[in-house]
C-alpha positions in Angstrom: 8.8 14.3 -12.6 5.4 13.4 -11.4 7.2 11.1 -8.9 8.6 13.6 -7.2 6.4 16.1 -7.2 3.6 13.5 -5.8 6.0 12.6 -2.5 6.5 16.3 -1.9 2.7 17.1 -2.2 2.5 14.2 0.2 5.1 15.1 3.2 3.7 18.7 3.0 0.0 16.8 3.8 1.0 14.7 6.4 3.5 17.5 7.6 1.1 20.0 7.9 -1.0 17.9 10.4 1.5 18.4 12.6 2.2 21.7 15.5 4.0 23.9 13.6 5.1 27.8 14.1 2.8 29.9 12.0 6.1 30.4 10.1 6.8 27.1 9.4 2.8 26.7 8.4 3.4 29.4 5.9 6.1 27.9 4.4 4.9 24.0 3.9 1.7 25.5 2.6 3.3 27.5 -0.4 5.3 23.9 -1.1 2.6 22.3 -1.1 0.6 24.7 -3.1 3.5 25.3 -6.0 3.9 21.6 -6.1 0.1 21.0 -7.0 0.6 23.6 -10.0 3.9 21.4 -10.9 2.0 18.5 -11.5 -0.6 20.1 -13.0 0.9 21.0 -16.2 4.7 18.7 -16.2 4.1 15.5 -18.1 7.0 12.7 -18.7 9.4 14.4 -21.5 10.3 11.5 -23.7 12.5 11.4 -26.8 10.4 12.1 -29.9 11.4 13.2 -33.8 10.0 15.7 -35.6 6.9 14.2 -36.7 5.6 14.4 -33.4 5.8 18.0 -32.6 2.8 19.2 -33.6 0.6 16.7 -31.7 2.4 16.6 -28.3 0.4 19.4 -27.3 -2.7 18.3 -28.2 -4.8 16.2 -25.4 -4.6 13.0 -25.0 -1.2 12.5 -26.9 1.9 10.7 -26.3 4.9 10.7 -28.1 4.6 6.7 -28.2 0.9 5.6 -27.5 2.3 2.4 -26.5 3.7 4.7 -23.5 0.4 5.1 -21.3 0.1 1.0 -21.2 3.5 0.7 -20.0 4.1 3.1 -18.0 0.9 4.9 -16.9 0.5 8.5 -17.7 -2.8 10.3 -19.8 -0.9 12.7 -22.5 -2.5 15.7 -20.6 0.6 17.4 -19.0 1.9 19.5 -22.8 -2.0 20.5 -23.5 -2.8 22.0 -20.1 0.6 23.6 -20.0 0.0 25.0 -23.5 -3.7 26.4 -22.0 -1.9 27.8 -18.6 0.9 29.3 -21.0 -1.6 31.2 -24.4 -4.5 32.0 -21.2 -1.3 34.7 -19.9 -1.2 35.9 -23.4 2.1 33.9 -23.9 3.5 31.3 -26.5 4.7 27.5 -26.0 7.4 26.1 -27.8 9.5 22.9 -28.1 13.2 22.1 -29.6 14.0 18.1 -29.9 16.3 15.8 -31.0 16.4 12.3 -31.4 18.5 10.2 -28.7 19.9 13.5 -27.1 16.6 15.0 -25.3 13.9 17.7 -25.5 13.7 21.2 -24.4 10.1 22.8 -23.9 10.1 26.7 -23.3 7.6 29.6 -22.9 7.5 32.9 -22.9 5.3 35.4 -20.9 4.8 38.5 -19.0 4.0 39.5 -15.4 3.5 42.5 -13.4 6.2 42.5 -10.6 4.5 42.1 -7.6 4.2 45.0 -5.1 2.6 43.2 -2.1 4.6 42.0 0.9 3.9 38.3 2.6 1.0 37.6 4.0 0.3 37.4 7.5 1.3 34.6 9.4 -1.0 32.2 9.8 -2.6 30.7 12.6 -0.3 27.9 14.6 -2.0 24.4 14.3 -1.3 21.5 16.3 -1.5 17.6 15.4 -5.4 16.3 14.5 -6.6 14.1 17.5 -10.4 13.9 16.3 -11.5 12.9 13.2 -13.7 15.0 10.6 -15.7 11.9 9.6 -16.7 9.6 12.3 -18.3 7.4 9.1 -14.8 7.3 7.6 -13.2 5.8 11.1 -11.6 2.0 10.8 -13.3 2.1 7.6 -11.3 -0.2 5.4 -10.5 1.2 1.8 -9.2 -0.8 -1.3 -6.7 2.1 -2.8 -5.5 1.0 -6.5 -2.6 2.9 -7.8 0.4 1.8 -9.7 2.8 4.7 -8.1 5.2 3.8 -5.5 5.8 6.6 -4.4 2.0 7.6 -3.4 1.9 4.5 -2.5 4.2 4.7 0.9 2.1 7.7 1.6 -1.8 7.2 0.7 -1.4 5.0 3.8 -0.8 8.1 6.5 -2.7 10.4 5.3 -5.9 8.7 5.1 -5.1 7.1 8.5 -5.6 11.1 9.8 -9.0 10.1 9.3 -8.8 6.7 10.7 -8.9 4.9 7.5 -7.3 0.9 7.1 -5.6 1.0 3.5 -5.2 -1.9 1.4 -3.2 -1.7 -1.5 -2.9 -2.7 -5.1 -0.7 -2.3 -7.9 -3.4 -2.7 -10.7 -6.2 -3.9 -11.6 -5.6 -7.7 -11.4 -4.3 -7.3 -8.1 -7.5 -5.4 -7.2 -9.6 -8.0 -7.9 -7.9 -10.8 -5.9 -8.1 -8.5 -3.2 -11.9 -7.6 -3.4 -12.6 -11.7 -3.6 -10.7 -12.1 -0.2 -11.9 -9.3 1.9 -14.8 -6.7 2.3 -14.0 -3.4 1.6 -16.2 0.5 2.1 -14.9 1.9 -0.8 -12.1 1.4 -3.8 -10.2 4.5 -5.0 -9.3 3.5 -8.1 -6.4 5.5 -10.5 -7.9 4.9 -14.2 -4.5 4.7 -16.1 -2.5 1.5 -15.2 -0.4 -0.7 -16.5 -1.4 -4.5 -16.8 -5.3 -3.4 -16.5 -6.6 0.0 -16.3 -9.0 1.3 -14.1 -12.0 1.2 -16.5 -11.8 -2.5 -17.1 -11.0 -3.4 -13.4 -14.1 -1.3 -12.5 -15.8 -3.4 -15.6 -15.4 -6.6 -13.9 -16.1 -5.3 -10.6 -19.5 -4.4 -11.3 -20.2 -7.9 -13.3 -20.2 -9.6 -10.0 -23.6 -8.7 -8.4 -21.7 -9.0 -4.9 -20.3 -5.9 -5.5 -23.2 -4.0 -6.8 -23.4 -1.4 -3.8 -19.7 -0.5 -3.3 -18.1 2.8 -4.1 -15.7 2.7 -6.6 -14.1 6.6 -7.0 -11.7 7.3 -9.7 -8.8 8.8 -9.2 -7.8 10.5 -12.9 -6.1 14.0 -14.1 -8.7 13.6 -17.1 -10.2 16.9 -16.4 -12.8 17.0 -19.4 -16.9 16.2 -18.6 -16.6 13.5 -21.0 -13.5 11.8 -19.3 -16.2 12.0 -16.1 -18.6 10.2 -17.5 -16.6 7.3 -18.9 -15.6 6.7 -14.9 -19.3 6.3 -14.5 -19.9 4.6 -17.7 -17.4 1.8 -16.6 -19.6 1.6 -13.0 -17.4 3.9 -11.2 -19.5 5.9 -8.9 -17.5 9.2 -8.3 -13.9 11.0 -9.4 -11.3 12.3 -7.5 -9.0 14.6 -9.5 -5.5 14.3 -9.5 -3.7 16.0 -8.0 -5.5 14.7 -5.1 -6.9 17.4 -2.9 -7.2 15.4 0.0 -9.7 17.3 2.4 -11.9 17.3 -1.0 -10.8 13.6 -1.1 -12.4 13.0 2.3 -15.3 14.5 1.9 -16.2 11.9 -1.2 -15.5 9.0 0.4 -17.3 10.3 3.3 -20.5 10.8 1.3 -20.4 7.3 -0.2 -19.5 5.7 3.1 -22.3 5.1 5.3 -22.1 4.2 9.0 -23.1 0.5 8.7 -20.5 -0.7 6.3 -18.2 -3.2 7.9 
């Protein structure tokens, strides 16, 4: 699901960069807006017995711990949606069985909405200036196991004239970082292989690396989640799903103008 829902956030990005009708504007930005609640409270559904009902929905929980070393993924998805669903005044509930599948329902009420559509918005053309001069040709190490992101991290940070390295994990991250110099490393934290906290480990051991920004890219959402990214040497977060305008201005406040 998060696969998905990450390449739709993307095309809407890059799409709405573009000159479109206020029309069209207005509909690419409720897309892109419904798709950022989607991924905020959808987490992989996975066969599970009984036994792990009551659990699922608390943070950090998996049906199969051995899951989020495999495959990625933090356990968050079930306990934010449970928060979204009780903050309406509604309930969460789950039916499972073994080898067959799960089905997660909830139940709540809303006023029917009385409003008509907004007013169009403005029309917008294609960027030809960058935001942050700092951030232009400024060559970025971007870490993510995701394929899908991965096609598209690419374009949208080249709107701001970014080059964009890529690696699938942590391993990979380090090769990269011995052959070339980077401004910055955006670094996702749950990875198969080797996470995001240990790659950030190593990287700070090596005293060549001392000054460069390392910003996490996590859903953790929780000040202590935060401060492990710092703990582990990372110098900033980036939450997921990635706002990218607040995504610029992060690298653009660790990036200065005389990195390479």
């Amino acid at each position: 699901i998060r696969t998905p829902i990450n390449a739709i956030m993307s095309i809407a990005f890059l799409t709405l960069q573009t000159d479109l009708t206020a029309q069209q504007h207005n509909y690419l930005s409720k897309i892109d807006s419904s798709a950022k609640w989607l991924l905020g409270i959808l987490n992989n559904i996975l066969d599970f017995d009984l036994n792990h009902k009551n659990k699922l929905f608390e943070a950090f929980q998996q049906a199969d711990n051995s899951t989020t070393r495999i495959y990625g993924g933090t356990g968050l998805g079930l306990a934010i949606s449970k928060q979204l669903v009780q903050a309406m005044g509604g309930a969460i509930s789950i039916e499972s069985q073994t080898g067959v599948g799960s089905c997660f329902s909830f139940i709540i009420t809303l006023a029917v909405a009385t409003s008509p559509v907004a007013n169009p918005l403005p029309k917008t053309s294609l960027k030809h200036e960058v935001k942050y001069p700092s951030l232009l040709n400024a060559r970025i190490l971007v870490v993510e196991d995701n394929l899908v992101i991965q096609e598209f991290i690419p374009l949208i940070m080249s709107q701001e004239g970014m080059l964009v390295d890529l690696a699938n994990n942590g391993v990979e991250a380090l090769t990269l970082l011995e052959h070339n110099v980077y401004a910055a490393v955006l670094m996702d934290c749950q990875m198969p292989i080797m996470d995001g906290f240990e790659a950030s480990r190593r990287i700070r051991a090596n005293p060549r690396f001392d000054s460069l920004p390392i910003i996490a890219m996590t859903g953790n959402v929780y000040t202590s989640d935060h401060q492990r990214c710092l703990d582990c040497g990372m110098s900033d977060f980036i939450s997921k799903p990635v706002d990218w305008e607040e995504a610029f201005l992060t690298l653009n406040k660790w990036i200065s103008h005389s990195v390479p």
